[in-house]
C-alpha positions in Angstrom: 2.4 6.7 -135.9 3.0 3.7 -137.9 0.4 4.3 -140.2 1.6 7.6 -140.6 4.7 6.8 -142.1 3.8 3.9 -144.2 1.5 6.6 -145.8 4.4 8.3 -146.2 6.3 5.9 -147.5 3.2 5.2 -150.2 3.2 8.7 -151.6 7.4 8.3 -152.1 6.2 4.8 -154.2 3.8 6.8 -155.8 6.1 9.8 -156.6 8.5 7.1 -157.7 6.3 5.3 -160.3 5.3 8.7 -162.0 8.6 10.1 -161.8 11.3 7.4 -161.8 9.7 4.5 -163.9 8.8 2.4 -160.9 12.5 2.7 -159.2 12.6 1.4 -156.0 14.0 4.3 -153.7 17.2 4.0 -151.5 16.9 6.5 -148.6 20.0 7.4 -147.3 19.3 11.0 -145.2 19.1 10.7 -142.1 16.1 13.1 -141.4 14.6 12.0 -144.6 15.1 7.7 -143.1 13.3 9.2 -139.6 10.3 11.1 -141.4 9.9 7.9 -143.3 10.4 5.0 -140.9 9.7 7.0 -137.9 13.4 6.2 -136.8 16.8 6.6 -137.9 19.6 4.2 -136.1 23.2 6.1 -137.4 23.8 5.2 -140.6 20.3 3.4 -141.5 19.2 3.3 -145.3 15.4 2.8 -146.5 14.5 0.7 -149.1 11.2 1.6 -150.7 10.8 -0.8 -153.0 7.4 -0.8 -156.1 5.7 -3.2 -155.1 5.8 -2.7 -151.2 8.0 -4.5 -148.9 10.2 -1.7 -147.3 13.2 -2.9 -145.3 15.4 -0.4 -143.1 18.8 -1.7 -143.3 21.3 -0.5 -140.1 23.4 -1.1 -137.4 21.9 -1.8 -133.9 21.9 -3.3 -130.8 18.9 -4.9 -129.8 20.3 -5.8 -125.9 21.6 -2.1 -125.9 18.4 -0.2 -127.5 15.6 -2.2 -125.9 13.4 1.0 -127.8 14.7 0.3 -131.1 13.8 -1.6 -134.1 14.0 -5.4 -133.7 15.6 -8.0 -136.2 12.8 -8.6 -138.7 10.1 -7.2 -136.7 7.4 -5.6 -138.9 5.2 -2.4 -138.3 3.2 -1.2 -140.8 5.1 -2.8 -144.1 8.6 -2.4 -142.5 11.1 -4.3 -141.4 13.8 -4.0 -139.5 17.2 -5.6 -140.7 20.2 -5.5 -138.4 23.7 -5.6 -140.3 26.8 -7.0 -138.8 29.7 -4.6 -138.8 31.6 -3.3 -141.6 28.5 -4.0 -143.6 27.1 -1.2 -145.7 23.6 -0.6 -145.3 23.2 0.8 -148.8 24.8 -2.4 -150.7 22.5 -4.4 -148.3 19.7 -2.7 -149.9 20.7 -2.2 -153.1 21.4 -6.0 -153.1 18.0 -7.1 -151.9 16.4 -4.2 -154.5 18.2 -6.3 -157.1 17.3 -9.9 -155.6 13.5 -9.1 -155.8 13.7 -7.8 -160.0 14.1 -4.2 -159.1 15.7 -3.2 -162.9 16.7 0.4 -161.5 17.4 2.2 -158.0 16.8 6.1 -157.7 19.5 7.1 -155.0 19.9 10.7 -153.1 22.8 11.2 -155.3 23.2 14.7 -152.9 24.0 12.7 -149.4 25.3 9.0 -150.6 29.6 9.6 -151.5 31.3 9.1 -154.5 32.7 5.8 -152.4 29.2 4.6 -151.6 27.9 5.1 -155.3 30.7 2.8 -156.8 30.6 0.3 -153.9 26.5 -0.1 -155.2 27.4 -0.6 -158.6 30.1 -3.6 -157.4 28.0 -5.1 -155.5 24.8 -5.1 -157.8 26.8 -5.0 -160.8 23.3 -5.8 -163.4 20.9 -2.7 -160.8 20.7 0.8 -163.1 21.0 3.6 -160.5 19.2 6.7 -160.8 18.6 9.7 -158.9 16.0 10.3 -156.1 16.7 14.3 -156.3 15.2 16.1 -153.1 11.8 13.8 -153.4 12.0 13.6 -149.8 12.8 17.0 -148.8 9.9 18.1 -151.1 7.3 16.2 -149.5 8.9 17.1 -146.0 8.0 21.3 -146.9 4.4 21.0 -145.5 3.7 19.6 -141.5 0.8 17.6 -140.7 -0.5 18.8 -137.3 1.2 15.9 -135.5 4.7 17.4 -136.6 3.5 21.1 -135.5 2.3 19.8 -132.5 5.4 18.7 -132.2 7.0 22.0 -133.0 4.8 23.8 -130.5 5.8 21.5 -127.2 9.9 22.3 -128.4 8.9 26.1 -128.7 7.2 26.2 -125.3 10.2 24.3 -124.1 12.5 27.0 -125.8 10.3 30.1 -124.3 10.2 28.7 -120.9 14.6 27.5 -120.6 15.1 31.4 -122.2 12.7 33.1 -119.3 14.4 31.5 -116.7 17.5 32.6 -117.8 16.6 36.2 -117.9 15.8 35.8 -114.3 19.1 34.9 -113.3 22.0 37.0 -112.6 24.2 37.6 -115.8 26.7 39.9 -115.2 30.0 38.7 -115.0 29.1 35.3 -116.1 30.8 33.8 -119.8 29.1 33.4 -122.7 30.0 30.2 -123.0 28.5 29.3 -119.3 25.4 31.1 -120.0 25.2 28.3 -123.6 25.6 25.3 -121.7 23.1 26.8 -118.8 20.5 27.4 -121.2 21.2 23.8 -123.2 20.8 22.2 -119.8 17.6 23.5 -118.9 16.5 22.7 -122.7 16.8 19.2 -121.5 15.8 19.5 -118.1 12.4 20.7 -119.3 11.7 17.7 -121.9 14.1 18.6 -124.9 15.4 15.6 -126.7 18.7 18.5 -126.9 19.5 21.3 -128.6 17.8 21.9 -132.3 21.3 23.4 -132.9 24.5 24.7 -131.3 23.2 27.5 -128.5 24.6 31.1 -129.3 25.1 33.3 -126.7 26.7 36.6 -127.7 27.7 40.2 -126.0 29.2 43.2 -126.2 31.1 43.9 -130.0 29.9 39.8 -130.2 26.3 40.6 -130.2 24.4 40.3 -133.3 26.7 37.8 -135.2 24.8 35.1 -137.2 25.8 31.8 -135.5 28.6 32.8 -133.0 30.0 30.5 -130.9 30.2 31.1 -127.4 33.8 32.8 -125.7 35.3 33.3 -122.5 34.1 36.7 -122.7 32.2 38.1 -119.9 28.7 40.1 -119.6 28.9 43.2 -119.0 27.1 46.6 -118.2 25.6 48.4 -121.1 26.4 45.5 -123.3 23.6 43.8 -125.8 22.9 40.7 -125.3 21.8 38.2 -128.1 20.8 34.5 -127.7 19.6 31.8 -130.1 18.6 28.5 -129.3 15.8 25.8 -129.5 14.9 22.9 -128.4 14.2 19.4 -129.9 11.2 17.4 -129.0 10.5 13.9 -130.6 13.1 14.6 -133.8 11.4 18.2 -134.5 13.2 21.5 -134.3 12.7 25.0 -133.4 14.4 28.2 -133.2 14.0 31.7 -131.4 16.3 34.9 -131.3 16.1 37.7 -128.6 18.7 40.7 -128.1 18.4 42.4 -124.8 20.4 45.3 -123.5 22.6 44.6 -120.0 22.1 47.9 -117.3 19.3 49.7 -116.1 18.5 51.2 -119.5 19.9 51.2 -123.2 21.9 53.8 -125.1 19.9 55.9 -127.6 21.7 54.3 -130.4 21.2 50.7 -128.8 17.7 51.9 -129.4 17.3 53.2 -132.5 19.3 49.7 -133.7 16.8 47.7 -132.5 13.5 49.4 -133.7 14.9 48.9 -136.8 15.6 45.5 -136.5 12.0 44.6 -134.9 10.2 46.7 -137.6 12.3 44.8 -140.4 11.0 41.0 -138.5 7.6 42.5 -137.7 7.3 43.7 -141.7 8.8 40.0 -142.8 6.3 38.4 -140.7 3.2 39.8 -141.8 4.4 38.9 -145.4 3.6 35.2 -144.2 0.6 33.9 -146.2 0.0 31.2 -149.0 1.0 31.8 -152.0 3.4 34.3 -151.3 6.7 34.3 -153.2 9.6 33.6 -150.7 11.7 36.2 -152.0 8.6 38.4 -151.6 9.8 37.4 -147.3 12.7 38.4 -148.1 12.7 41.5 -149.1 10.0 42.9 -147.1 12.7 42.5 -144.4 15.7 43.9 -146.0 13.5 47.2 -147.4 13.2 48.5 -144.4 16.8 47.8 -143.5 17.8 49.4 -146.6 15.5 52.7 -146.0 17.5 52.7 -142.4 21.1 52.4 -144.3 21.5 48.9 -142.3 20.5 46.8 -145.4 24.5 45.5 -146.1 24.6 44.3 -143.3 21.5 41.5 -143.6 23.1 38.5 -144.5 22.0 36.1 -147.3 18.6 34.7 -145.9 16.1 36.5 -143.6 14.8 32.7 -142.7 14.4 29.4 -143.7 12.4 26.1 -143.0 12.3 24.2 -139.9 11.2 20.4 -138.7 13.4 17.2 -138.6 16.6 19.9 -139.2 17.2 23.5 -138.7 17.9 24.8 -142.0 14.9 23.0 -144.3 13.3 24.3 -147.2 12.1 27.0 -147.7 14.7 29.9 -148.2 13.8 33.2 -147.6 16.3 35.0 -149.5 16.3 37.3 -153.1 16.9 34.6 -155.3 14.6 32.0 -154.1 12.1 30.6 -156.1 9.3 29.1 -155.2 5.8 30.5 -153.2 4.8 29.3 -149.7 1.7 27.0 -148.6 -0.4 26.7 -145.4 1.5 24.3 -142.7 4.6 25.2 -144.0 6.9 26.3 -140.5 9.8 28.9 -141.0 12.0 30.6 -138.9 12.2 35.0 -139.2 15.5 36.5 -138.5 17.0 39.7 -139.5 19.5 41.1 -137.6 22.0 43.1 -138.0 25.9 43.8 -136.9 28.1 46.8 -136.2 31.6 46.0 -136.6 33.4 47.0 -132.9 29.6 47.9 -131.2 27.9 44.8 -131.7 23.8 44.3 -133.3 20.5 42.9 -132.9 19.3 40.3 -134.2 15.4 38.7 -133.4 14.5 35.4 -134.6 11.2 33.6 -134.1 9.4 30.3 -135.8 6.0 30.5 -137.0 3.6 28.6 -139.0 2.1 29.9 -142.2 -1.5 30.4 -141.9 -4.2 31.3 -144.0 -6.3 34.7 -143.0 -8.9 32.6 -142.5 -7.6 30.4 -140.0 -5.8 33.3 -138.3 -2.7 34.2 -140.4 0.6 33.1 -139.3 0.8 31.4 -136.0 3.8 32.5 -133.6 5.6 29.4 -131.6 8.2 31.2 -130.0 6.5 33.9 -128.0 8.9 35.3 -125.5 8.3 38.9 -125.6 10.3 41.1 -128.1 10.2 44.1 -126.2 13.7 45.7 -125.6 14.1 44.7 -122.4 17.2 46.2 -119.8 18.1 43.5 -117.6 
């Protein structure tokens, strides 16, 4: 893979030299340092300097992380550079940027602090600093098939931790135990962890965007909505299911979640190149709106997925911008009655031309209302 990211690496020189003069970039995000260098120790900085040469800047433990990145070993036009502590990685590179003529230094102004920007200028008093912008991000939208792969093998994980689950008794048991169950058999069956924290939600819970797990207890005639993923090698998924607790759901249980599967189902099949995002968007909320419900969808109906949950794209109304083929998002209406509880269904997919099959489903646990 080393080649892989010094190809990377090449096209953020390139984008630098168009769009920044020649700056040499500073790389401060984490999930932008791993999807450059292939790894990112806590608090590592890239240096991407013109003229080749790129030094990641950190603190590690070589006797501790036999796996990690040795002191000034080299792989494909990297090198590794172990800091002592209370050194900042940034000034490090911002100082060797300056020792090799580097005039200016395009930061990402929207992760490096205040604190960190003015410790830069003191310690490279004669470097201009400029402004990297979301460079990164940008070039992170679209997967290569390695990274999809990759998304594939933490969705099967996903499907497979969530259908063992539904197997199990769940009556009686917290939402909280049924979180760290499912998180545990996300690692038992390969995860690296969690893509994000596990939501398990029922009764006047269920349905709630991002709830964190209670003491309160499953019970009969209750819906049931979990949300989880898995992470595999650094790359994130995310799936959504709502299921209905008893031998069979109410009629307004229902006639909540047809609504909610025909609003995912209609954003979906909106999936294609080219398509506006907010075009996503609001194929989702029109139906919601058409059932009364559409108050109640919250700001996004998705968003991107890879190296971190919540990536570009936003599906959402004011979102500009159109999609492209390889581009992986997550679909997730849902919606919540105050005191009764919701639905919400979330899946990943991966837009697709028509040609080459239309969108293609990770997370494939069945969506069918099912009474358990």
């Amino acid at each position: 893979m080393s080649e892989v990211h010094a190809a990377r690496r090449s096209r953020l020189r390139a984008h630098c030299a168009k769009e920044a003069g020649g700056a040499a970039a500073l790389v401060s995000r984490p999930a932008n340092v791993r999807y450059l260098a292939g790894r990112a120790p806590a608090g590592a900085v890239l240096l991407v300097p013109p003229s080749g040469g790129d030094v990641l800047f950190g603190h590690w433990n070589p006797a501790a992380d036999p796996a990690g990145p040795r002191p000034g070993e080299e792989d494909g036009g990297l090198r590794a550079e172990p800091l002592p502590d209370g050194a900042d990685p940034a000034a490090a590179a911002a100082v060797l940027a300056a020792e090799r003529g580097a005039g200016t230094v395009a930061l990402e102004e929207h992760h490096l602090t205040v604190a960190r920007h003015r410790a830069l200028t003191a310690q490279a008093p004669g470097l201009a600093l400029g402004d990297l912008g979301c460079a990164v991000e940008r070039q992170r939208l679209v997967k290569d098939e390695e990274e999809i792969a990759a998304l594939r093998v933490a969705a099967e994980i996903t499907d497979r931790a969530l259908g063992e689950l539904l197997e199990s008794i769940l009556v009686g048991r917290t939402e909280r135990h049924l979180a760290l169950e499912l998180e545990r058999r996300l690692v038992d069956h390969g995860a690296d962890g969690p893509a994000f924290p596990t939501s398990v939600a029922t009764g006047s819970h269920s349905g709630l965007a991002g709830h964190r797990p209670t003491d309160r207890r499953v019970e009969e005639g209750d819906f049931l909505t979990v949300r989880l993923g898995a992470r595999f090698r650094g790359y994130r998924c995310q799936i959504g299911r709502t299921f209905v607790i008893g031998t069979s759901p109410a009629d307004w249980q229902i006639e909540l979640y047809e609504v909610v599967f025909a609003a995912q189902r209609a954003a979906r099949e909106a999936l294609a190149p080219g398509v506006e995002y907010r075009a996503v968007d609001r194929a989702a909320r029109q139906v919601l709106d058409e059932a009364g419900h559409g108050g109640a969808l919250g700001p996004v109906t998705g968003h991107g997925v890879g190296l971190e949950i919540g990536e570009d794209p936003r599906l959402s109304p004011g979102a500009m911008g159109r999609l492209g083929p390889c581009v992986p998002v997550t679909v997730e209406p849902g919606v919540h009655l105050p005191g009764r509880g919701g639905v919400r269904i979330d899946d990943t997919l991966v837009v697709r031309s028509t040609a080459d099959g239309g969108p293609e489903l990770l997370t494939i646990t069945t969506k069918e209302l099912l009474a358990l």
